[in-house]
C-alpha positions in Angstrom: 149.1 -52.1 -22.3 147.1 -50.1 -24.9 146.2 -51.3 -28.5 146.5 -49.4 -31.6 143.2 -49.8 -31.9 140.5 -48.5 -29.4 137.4 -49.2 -30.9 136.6 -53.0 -31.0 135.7 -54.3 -34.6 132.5 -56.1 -35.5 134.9 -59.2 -36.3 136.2 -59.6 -32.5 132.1 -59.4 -31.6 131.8 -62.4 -34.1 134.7 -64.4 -32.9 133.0 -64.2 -29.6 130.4 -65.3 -30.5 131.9 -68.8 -32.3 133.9 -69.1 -29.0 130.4 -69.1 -26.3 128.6 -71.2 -29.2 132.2 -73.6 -28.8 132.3 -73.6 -25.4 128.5 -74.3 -24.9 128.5 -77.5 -27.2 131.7 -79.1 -25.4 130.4 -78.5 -22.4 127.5 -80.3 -23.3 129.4 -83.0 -25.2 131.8 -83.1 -22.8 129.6 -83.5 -19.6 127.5 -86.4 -21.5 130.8 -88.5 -22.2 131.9 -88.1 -18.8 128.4 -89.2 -17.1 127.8 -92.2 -20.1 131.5 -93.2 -20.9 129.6 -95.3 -23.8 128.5 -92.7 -25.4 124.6 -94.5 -26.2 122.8 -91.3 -24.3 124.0 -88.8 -27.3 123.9 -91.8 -30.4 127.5 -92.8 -30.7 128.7 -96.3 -30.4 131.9 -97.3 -28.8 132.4 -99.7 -31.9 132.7 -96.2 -33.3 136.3 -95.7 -32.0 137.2 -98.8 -34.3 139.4 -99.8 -30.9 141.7 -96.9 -30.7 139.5 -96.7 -26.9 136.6 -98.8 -25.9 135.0 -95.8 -24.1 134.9 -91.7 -24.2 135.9 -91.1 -21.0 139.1 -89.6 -21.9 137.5 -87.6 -24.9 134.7 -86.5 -23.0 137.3 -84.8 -19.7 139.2 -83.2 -22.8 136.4 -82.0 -24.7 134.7 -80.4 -21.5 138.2 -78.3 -20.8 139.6 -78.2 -24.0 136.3 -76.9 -25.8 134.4 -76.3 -23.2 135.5 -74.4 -20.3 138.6 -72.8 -22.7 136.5 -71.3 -25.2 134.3 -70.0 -23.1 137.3 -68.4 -20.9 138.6 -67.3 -23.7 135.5 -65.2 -24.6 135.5 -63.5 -21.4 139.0 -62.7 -22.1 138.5 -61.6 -25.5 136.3 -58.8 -24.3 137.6 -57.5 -20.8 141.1 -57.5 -21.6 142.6 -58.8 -18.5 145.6 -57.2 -17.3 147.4 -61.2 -16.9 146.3 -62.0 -20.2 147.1 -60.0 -22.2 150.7 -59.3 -20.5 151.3 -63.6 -20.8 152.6 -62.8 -24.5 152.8 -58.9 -24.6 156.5 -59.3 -25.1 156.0 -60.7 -28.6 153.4 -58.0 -28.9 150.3 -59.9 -29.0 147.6 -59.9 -26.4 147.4 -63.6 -24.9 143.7 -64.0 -25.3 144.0 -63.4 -29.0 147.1 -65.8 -29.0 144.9 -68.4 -27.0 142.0 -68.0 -29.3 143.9 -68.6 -32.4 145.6 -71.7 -30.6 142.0 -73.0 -29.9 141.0 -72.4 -33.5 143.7 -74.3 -35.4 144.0 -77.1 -32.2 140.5 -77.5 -33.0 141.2 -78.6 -36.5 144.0 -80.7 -35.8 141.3 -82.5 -33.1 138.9 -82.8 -35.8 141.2 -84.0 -38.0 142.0 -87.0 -35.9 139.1 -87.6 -35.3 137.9 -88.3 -38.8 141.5 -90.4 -39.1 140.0 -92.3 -35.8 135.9 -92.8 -36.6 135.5 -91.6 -40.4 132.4 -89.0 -41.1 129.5 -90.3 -38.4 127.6 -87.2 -37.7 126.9 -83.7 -39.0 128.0 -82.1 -35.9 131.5 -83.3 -36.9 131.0 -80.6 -40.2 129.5 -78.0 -37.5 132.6 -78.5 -35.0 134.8 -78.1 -38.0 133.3 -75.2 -39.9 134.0 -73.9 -36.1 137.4 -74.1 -36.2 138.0 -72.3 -39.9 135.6 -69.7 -38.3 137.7 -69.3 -35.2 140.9 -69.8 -37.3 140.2 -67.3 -39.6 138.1 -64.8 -37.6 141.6 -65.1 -35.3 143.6 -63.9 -38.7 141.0 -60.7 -40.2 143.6 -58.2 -40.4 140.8 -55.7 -37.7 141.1 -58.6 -35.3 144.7 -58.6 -35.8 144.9 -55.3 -35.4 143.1 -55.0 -32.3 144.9 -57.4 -30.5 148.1 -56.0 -31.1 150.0 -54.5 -27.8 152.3 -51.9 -27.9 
């Protein structure tokens, strides 16, 4: 499955990049829900979840897969090109990773989103995870990016 475009653009280095920094923090957020479901050993507060949960359990599984493990797949993927894929949506002549990646970006902000419906602005890293998923979003979209991705 070739590209028209051989040479990889400084944009798809950048997006990368976003996807390891990503992947790095939910594995980190994710791993500290799962081992301290209350959340106290990273300063949040179950009263934070205004009783839509009493614990982060179930946000701290999905963040370590979802952003954690995903992202940093996805980086991998991003780069090598993987015959599997790229061929999972090669048919509607996009390679998967880059379909994937753009998924990530934009589920990212729908996360976020619900999250500030859920526990209101708490934390800066809630501004860092979503200036993350406009980065990813849009990085996904940069016409080079776009271009590179493309199969034939």
């Amino acid at each position: 499955m070739a590209t028209a475009q051989r040479h990889r653009p400084f944009w798809v280095y950048l997006l990368v990049f976003f996807c390891v920094v990503l992947g790095a923090g939910g594995l980190y957020g994710g791993y500290a829900f799962v081992t301290d479901p209350t959340g106290a050993s990273i300063g949040m507060d179950a009263a934070m979840l205004r009783g839509f949960l009493d614990t982060y359990l179930p946000f701290g599984i999905f963040l370590l897969i979802a952003f954690g493990i995903v992202p940093i797949v996805l980086a991998w993927a991003l780069l090598a090109r993987p015959r599997w894929v790229s061929g999972i949506t090669a048919a509607r002549g996009w390679d998967g990773a880059w379909v994937a990646t753009l998924t990530l970006g934009v589920g990212l902000l729908i996360w976020m989103a619900g999250q500030f419906v859920i526990m209101g602005y708490t934390a800066p890293i809630q501004a860092f995870t979503l200036f993350f998923g406009v980065a990813i979003t849009l990085l996904s979209l940069v016409p080079a990016v776009r271009r590179y991705y493309r199969v034939d």
